[in-house]
KEKE-3310 file (N, C-alpha, C; in steps of 0.2 Angstrom, whole numbers, plus 5000, padded with zeros to 4 digits):
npx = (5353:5337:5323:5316:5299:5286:5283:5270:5258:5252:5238:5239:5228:5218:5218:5208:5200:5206:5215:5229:5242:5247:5261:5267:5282:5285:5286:5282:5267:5268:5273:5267:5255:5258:5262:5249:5246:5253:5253:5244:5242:5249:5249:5263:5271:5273:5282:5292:5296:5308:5313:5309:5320:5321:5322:5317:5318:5313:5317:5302:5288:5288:5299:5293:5291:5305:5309:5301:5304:5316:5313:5312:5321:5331:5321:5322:5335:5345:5359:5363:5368:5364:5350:5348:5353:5346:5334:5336:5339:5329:5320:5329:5327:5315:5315:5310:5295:5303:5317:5327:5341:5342:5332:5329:5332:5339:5354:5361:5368:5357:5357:5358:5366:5374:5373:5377:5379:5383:5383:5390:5387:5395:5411:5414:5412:5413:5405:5405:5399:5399:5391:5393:5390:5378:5375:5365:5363:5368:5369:5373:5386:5392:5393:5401:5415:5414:5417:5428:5437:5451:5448:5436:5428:5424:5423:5413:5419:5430:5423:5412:5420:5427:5415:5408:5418:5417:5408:5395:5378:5373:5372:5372:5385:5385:5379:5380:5391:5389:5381:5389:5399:5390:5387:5400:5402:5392:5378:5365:5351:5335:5333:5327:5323:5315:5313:5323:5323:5329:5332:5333:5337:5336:5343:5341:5349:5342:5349:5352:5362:5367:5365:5367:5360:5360:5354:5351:5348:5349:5351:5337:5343:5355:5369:5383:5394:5390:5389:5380:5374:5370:5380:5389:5398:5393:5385:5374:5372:5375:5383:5382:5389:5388:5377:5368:5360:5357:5350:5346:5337:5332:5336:5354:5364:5359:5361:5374:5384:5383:5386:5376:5367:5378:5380:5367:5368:5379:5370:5362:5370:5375:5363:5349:5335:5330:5318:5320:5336:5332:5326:5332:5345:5339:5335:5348:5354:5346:5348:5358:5361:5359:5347:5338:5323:5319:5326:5323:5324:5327:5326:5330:5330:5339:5340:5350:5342:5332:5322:5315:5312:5311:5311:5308:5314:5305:5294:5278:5283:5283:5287:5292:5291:5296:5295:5292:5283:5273:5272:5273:5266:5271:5270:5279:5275:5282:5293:5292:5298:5310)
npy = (5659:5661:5651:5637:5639:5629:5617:5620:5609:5596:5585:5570:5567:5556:5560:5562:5569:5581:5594:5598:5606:5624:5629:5617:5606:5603:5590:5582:5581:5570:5560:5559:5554:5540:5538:5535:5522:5516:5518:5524:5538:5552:5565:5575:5576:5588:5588:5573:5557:5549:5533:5518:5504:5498:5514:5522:5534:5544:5553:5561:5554:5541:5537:5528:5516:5514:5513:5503:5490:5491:5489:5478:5471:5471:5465:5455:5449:5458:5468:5483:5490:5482:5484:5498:5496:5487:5496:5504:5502:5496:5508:5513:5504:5507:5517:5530:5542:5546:5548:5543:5533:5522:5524:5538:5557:5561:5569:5586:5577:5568:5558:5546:5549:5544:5546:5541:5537:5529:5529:5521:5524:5517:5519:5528:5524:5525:5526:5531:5534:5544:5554:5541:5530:5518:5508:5498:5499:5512:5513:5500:5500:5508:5506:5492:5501:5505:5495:5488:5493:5507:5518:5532:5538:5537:5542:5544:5537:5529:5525:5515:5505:5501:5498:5487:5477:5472:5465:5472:5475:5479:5492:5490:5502:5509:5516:5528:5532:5541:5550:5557:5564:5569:5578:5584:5588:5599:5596:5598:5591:5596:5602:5595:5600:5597:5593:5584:5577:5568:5550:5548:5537:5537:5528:5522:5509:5497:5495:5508:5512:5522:5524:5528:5531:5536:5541:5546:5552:5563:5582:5586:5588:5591:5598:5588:5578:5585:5585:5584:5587:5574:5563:5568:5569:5576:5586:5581:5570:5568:5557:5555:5542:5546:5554:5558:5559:5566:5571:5576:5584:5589:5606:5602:5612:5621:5616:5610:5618:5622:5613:5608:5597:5592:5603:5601:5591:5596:5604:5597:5589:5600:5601:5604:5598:5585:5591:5605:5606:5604:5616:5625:5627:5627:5641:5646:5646:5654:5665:5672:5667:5673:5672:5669:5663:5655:5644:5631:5616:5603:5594:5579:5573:5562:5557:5552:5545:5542:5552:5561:5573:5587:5599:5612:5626:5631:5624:5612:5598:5582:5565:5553:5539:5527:5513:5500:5499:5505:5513:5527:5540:5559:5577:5590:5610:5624:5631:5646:5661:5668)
npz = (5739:5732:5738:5725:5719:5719:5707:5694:5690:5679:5676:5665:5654:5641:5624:5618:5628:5631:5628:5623:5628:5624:5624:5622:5619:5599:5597:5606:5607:5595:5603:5615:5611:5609:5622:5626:5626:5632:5647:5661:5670:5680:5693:5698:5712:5724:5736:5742:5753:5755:5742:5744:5738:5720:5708:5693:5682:5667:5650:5640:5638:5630:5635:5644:5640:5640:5657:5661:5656:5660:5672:5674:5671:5680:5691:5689:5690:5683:5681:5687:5675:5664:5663:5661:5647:5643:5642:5632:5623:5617:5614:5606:5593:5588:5587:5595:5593:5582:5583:5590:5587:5573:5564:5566:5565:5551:5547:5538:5529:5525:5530:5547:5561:5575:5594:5610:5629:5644:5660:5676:5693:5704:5705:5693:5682:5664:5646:5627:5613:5598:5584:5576:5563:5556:5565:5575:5589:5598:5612:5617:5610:5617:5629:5627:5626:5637:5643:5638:5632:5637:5637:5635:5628:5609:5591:5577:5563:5568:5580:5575:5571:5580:5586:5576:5579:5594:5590:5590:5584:5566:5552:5534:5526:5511:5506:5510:5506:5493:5498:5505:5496:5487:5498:5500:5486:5488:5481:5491:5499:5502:5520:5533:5550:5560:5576:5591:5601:5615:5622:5639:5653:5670:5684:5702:5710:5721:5731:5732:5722:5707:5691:5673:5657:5638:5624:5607:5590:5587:5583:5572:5555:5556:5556:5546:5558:5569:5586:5599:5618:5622:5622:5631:5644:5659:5653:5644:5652:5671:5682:5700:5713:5725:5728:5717:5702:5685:5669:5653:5640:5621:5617:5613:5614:5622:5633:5633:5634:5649:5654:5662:5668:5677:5685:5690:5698:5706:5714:5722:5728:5737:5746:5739:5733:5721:5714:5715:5712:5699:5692:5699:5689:5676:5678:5682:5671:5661:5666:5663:5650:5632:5628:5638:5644:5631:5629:5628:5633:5644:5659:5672:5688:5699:5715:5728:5738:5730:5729:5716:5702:5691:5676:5666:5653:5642:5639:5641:5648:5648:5655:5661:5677:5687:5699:5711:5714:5704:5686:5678:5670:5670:5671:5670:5668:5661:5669:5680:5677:5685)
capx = (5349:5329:5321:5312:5295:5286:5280:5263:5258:5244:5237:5238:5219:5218:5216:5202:5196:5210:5219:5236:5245:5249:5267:5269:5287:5283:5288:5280:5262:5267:5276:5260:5250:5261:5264:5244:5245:5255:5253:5241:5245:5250:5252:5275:5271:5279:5285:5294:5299:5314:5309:5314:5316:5323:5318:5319:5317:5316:5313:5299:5283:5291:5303:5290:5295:5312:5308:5298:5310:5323:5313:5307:5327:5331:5318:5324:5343:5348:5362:5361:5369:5360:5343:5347:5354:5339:5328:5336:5339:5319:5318:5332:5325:5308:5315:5304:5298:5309:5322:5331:5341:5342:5325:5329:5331:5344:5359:5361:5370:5353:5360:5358:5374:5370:5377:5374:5381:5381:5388:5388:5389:5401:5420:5411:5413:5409:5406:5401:5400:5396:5394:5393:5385:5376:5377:5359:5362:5373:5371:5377:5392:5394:5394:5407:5419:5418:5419:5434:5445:5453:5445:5428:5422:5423:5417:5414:5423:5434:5418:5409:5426:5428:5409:5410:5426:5416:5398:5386:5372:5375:5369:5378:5384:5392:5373:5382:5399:5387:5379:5397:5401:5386:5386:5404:5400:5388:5373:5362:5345:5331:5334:5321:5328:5308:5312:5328:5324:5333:5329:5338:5335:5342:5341:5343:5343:5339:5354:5355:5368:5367:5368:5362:5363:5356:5355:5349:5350:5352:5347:5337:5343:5361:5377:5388:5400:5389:5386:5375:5375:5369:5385:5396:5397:5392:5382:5366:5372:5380:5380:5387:5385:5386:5373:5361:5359:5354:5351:5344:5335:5330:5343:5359:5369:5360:5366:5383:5388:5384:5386:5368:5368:5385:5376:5360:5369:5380:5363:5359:5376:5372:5357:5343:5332:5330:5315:5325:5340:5333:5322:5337:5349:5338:5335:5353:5355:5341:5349:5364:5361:5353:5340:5333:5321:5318:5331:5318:5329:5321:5331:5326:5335:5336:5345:5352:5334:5325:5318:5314:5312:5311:5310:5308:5312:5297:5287:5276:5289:5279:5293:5291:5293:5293:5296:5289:5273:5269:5274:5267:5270:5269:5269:5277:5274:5289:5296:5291:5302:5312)
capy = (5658:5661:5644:5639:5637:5622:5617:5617:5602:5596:5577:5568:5561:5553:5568:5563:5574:5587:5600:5599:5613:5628:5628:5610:5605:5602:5583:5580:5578:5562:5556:5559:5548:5536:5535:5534:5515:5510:5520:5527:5547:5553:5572:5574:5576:5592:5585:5565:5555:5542:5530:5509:5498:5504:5520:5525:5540:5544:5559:5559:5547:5534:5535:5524:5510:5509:5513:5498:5484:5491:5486:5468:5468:5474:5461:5446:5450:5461:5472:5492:5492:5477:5489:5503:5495:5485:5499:5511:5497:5495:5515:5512:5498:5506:5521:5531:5549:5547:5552:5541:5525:5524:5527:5545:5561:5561:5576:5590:5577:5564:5550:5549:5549:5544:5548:5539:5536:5525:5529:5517:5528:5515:5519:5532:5520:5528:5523:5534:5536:5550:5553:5535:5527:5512:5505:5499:5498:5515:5511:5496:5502:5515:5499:5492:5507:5508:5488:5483:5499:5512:5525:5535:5539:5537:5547:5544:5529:5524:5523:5512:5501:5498:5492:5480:5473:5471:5463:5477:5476:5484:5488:5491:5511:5510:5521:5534:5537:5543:5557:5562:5564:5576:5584:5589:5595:5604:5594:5595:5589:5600:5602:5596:5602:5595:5589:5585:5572:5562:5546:5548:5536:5538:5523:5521:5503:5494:5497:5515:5515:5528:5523:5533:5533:5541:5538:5550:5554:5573:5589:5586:5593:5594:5597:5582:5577:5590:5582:5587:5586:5570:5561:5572:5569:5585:5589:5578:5566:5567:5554:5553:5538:5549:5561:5558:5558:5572:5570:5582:5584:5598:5608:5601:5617:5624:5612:5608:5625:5624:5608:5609:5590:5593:5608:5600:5586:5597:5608:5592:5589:5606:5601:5604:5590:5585:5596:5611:5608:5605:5622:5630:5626:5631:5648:5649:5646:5658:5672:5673:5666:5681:5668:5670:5656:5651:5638:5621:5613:5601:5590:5574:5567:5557:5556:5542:5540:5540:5556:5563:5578:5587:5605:5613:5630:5635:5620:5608:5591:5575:5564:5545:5537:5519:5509:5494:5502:5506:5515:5532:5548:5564:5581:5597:5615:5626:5635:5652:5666:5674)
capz = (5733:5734:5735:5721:5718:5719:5700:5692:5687:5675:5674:5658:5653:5635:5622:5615:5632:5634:5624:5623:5630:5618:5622:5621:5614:5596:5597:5611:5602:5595:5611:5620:5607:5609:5627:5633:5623:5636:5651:5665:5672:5687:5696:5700:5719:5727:5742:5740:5757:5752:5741:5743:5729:5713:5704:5685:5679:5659:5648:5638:5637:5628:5641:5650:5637:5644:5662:5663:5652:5664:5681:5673:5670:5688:5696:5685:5693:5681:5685:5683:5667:5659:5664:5658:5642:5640:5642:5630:5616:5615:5613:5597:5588:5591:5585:5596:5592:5574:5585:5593:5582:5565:5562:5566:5558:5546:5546:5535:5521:5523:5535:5552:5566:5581:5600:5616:5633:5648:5664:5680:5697:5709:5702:5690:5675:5659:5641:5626:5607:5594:5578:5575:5559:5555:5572:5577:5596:5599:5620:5619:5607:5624:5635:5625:5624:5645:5646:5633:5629:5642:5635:5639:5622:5604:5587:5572:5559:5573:5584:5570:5567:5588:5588:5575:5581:5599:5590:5591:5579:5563:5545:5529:5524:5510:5500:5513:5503:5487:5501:5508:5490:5487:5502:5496:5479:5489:5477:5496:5500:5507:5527:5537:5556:5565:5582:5595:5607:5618:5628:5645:5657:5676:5689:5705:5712:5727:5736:5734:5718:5703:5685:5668:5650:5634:5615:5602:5585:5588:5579:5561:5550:5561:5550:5548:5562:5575:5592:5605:5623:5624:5624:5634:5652:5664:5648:5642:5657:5674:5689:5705:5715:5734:5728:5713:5694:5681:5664:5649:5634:5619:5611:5615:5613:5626:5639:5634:5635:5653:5658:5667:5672:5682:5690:5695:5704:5713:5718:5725:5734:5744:5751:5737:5732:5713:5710:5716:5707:5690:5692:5701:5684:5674:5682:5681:5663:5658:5669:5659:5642:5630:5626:5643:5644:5627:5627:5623:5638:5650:5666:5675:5692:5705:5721:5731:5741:5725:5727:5708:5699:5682:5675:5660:5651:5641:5637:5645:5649:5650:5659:5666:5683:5687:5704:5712:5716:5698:5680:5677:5667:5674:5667:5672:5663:5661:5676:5681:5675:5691)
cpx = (5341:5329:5314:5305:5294:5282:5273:5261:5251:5245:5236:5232:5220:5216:5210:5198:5200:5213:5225:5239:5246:5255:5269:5277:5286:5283:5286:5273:5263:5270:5270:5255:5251:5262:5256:5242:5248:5254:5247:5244:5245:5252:5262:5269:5277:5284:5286:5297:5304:5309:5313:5313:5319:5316:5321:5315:5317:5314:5307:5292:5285:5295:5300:5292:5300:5313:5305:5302:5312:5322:5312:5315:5330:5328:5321:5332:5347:5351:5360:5363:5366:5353:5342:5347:5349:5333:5329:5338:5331:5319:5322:5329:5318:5309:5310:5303:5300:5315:5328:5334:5342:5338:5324:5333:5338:5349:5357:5363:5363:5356:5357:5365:5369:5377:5372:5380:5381:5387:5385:5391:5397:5407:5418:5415:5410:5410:5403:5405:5397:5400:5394:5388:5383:5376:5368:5359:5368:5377:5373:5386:5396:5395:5400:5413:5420:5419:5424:5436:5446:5450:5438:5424:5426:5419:5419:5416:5424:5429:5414:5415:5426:5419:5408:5414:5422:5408:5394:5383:5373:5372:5374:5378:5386:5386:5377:5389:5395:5384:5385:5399:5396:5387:5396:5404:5395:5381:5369:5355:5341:5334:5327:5324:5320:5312:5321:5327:5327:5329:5337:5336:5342:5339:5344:5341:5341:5342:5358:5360:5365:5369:5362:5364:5356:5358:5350:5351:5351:5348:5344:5339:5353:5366:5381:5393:5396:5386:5385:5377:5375:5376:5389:5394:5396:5388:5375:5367:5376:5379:5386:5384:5385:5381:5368:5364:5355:5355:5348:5341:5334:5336:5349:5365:5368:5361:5372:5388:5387:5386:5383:5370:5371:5382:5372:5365:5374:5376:5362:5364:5377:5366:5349:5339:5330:5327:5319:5331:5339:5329:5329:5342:5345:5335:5343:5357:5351:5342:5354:5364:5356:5346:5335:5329:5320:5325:5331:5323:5324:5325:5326:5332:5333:5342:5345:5346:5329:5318:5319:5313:5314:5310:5313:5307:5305:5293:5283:5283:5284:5288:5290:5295:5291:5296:5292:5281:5270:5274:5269:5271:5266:5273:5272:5277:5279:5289:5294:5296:5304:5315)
cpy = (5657:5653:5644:5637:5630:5622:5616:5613:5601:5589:5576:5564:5562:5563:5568:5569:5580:5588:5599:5605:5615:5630:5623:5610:5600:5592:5580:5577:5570:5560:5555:5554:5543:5533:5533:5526:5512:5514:5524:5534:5547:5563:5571:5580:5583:5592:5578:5563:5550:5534:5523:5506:5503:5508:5523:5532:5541:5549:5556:5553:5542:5531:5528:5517:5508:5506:5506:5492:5485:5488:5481:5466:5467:5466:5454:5446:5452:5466:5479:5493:5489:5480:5489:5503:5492:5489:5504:5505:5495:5501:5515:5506:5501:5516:5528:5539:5551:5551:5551:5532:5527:5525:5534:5551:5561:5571:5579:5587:5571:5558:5553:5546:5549:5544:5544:5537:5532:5526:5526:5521:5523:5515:5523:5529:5524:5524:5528:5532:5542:5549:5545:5533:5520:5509:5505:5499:5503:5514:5509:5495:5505:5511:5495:5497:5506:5501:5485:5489:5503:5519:5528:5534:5540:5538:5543:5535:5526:5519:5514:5503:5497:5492:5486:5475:5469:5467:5466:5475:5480:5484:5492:5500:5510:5514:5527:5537:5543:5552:5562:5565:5573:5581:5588:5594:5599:5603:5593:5593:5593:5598:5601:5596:5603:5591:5588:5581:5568:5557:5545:5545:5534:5532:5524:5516:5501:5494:5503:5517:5517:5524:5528:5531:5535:5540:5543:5550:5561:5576:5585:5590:5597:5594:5590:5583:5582:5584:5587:5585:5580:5563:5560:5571:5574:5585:5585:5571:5565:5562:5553:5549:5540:5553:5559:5557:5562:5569:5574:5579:5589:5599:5607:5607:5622:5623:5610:5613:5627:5619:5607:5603:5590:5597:5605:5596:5589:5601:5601:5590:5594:5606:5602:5597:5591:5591:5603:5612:5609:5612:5627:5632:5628:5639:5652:5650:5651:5665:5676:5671:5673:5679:5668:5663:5652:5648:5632:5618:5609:5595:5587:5572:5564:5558:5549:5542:5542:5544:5560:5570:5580:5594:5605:5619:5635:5630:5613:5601:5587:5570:5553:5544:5529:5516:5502:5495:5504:5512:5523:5538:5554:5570:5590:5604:5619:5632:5643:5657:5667:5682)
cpz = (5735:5731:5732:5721:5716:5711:5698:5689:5682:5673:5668:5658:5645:5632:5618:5621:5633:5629:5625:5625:5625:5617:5624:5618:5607:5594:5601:5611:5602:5602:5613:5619:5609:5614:5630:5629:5629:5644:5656:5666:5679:5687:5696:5706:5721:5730:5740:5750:5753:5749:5742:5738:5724:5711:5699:5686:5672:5658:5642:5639:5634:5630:5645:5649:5640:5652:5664:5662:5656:5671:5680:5672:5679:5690:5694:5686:5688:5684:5683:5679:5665:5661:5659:5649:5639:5637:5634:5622:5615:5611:5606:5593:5588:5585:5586:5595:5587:5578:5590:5588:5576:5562:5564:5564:5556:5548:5539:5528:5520:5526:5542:5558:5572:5588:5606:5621:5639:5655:5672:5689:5701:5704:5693:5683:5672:5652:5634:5617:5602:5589:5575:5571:5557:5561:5574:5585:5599:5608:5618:5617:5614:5629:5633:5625:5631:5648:5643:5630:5637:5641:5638:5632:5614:5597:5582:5569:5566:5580:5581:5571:5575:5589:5585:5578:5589:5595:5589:5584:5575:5556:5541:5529:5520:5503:5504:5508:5496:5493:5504:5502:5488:5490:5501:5491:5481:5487:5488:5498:5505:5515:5530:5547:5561:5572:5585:5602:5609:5621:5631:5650:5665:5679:5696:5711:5721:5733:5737:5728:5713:5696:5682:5662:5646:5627:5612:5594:5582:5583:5572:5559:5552:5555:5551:5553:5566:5579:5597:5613:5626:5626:5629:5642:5655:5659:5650:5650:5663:5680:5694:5711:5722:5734:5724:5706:5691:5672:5658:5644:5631:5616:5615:5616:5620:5633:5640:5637:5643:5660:5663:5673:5677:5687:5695:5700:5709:5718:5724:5731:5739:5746:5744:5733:5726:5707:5709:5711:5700:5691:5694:5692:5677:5674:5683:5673:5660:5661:5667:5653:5640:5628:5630:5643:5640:5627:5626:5628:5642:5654:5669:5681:5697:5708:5725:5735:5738:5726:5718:5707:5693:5683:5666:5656:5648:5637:5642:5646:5652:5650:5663:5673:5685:5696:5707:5711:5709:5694:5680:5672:5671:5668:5673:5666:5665:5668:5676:5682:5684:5690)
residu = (UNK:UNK:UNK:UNK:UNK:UNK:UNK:UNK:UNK:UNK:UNK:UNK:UNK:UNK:UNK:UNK:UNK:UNK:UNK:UNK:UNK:UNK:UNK:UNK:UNK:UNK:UNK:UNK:UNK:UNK:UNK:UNK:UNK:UNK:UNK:UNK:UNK:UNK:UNK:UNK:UNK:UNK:UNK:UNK:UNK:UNK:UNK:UNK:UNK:UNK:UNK:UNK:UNK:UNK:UNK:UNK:UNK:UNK:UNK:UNK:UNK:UNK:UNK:UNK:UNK:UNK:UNK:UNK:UNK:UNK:UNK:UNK:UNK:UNK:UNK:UNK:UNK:UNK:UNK:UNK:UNK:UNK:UNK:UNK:UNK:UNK:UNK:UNK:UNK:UNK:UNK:UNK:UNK:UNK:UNK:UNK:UNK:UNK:UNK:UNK:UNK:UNK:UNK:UNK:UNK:UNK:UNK:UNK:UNK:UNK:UNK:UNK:UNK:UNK:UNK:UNK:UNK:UNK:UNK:UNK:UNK:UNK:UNK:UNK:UNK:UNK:UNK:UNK:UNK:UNK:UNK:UNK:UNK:UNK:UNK:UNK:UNK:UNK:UNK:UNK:UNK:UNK:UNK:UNK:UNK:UNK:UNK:UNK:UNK:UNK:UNK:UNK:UNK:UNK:UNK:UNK:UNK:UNK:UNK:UNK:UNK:UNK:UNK:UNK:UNK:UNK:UNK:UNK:UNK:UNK:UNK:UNK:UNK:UNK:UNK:UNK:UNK:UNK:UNK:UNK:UNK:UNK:UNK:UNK:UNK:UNK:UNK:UNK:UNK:UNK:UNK:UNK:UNK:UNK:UNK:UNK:UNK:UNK:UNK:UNK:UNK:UNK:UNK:UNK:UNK:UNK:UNK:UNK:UNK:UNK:UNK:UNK:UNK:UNK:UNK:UNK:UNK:UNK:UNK:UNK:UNK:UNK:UNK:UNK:UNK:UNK:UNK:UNK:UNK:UNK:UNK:UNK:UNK:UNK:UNK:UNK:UNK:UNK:UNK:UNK:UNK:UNK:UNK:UNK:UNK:UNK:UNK:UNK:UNK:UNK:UNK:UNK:UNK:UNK:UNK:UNK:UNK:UNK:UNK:UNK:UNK:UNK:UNK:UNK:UNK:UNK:UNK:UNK:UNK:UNK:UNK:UNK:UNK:UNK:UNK:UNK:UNK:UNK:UNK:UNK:UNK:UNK:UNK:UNK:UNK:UNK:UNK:UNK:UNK:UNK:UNK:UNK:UNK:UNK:UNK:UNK:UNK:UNK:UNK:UNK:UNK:UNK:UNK:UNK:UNK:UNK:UNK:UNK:UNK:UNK:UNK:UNK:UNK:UNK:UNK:UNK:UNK:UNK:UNK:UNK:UNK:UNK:UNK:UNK:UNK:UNK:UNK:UNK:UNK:UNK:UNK:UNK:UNK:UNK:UNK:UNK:UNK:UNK)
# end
């Protein structure tokens, strides 16, 4: 396999002074806005030595949000899952991007279903839900499911039904039967189908081990009962605690169907280091799909010595990075055709 190019990078300085790139990911504007409140910039370094001390990784700029919550959990002797959990329940209540939480976009019948996952690299625990309504904290639902049931993952009512039973934070449905009703008789509400963002945040802590999880409210505009990749293991999230961590964002459809994640980490299990695999898997997607590059996809991981990485079909991908040494966003431009 030719090895891949090293990434073009471009620093993020406030926009009162810089242009936005022209093939920005259309959601990634507000994100941008949003992320230079809390954050400085930084270049994503070609070359990484092994890093010590835990390292987050997230997608997006508001990523940075969890990525940080997660290290102040981390330092305060929180576990890798009380982090990650921490970090990505900020992003849903916060509803960041209108696109993660109940604060984001609504389905085809006018509600929003949410999906999220959590998986814990040692004895590759897992926890997940989709489809899942009313539920203000779908992680935690997904931490529940991989810590008090046998199961991996749960949809829908039964998902709903298992969270309360277990505590999670919730608010009432019962304005939704009147849209299930419509969207029967077919009486349905304009489609707004703006935007697809995930928050995906990967860790790897202090002793070398592997955790990830991911919460979204999926496609606008998605049909009832559609889930994304963000849920599905190998898809919007895979970890393995001998190797590394991959995680995704963008049109779920065109990750699921290749189980990307999966790929990048085993790139990384044959010797390529993060940057590489995520560029490699998307170069492998884009060589056999008919979509070629436009497939709006974009991959973040990290390996067991905390080196990092990111890649992204055909739009710029602003991306977070957090360790001891400091908080930063970084920025790469979509990968160059081969």
């Amino acid at each position: 396999m030719a090895r891949a190019t090293a990434p073009r990078v471009a620093v993020l300085v406030p926009a009162a002074t810089t242009r936005l790139p022209r093939r920005r990911h259309p959601a990634a504007r507000l994100a941008l806005a949003f992320a230079f409140a809390f954050a400085g910039c930084a270049t994503a370094p070609t070359a990484q030595p092994p890093v010590l001390g835990p390292v987050l990784i997230a997608t997006w700029p508001f990523g940075k949000i969890a990525t940080d919550l997660a290290l102040a959990k981390l330092q305060a002797g929180g576990s890798r899952l009380d982090a990650i959990e921490t970090g990505i329940r900020e992003i849903e209540r916060l509803s960041s991007d209108g696109s993660v939480g109940l604060g984001g976009r609504p389905n085809a019948a006018g509600y929003p279903q949410l999906d999220a996952c959590l998986v814990d690299g040692p004895g590759r625990r897992a926890g997940s839900v989709a489809g899942v309504e009313g539920i203000v904290h779908p992680i935690t639902a997904a931490r529940r499911v991989m810590e008090h049931s046998k199961h991996v993952m749960l949809v829908g009512e039964g998902a709903r039904w298992f969270a309360l039973e277990h505590g999670v934070e919730s608010v009432a449905v019962d304005e939704l039967a009147a849209k299930k009703q419509a969207w029967l008789a077919r009486e349905r509400p304009p489609v707004d189908r703006a935007g697809h963002d995930t928050v995906t945040v990967l860790l790897r802590d202090a002793d070398g081990h592997l955790a990830g999880g991911c919460s979204t409210s999926g496609a606008g505009g998605k049909l009832p009962g559609r889930v994304g990749d963000s849920p599905i293991l190998g898809a919007g999230l895979y970890v393995d605690d001998e190797v590394g961590a991959a995680g995704a964002t963008g049109i779920g459809e065109n990750v699921m169907r290749w189980c990307a994640t999966c790929l990048i980490v085993e790139r990384m299990r044959a010797g390529r280091s993060p940057q590489e695999a995520c560029e490699d898997i998307v170069h492998h997607i884009a060589r056999h799909d008919p979509r070629g590059y436009a497939l709006d996809v974009c991959f973040i991981a990290v390996d067991k010595q905390g080196r990092t990485g990111a890649a992204a079909s055909n739009m710029t991908f602003p991306f977070a990075v957090t360790t001891n040494a400091g908080s930063r966003i970084v920025e790469v431009v979509q990968v160059t055709p081969r």
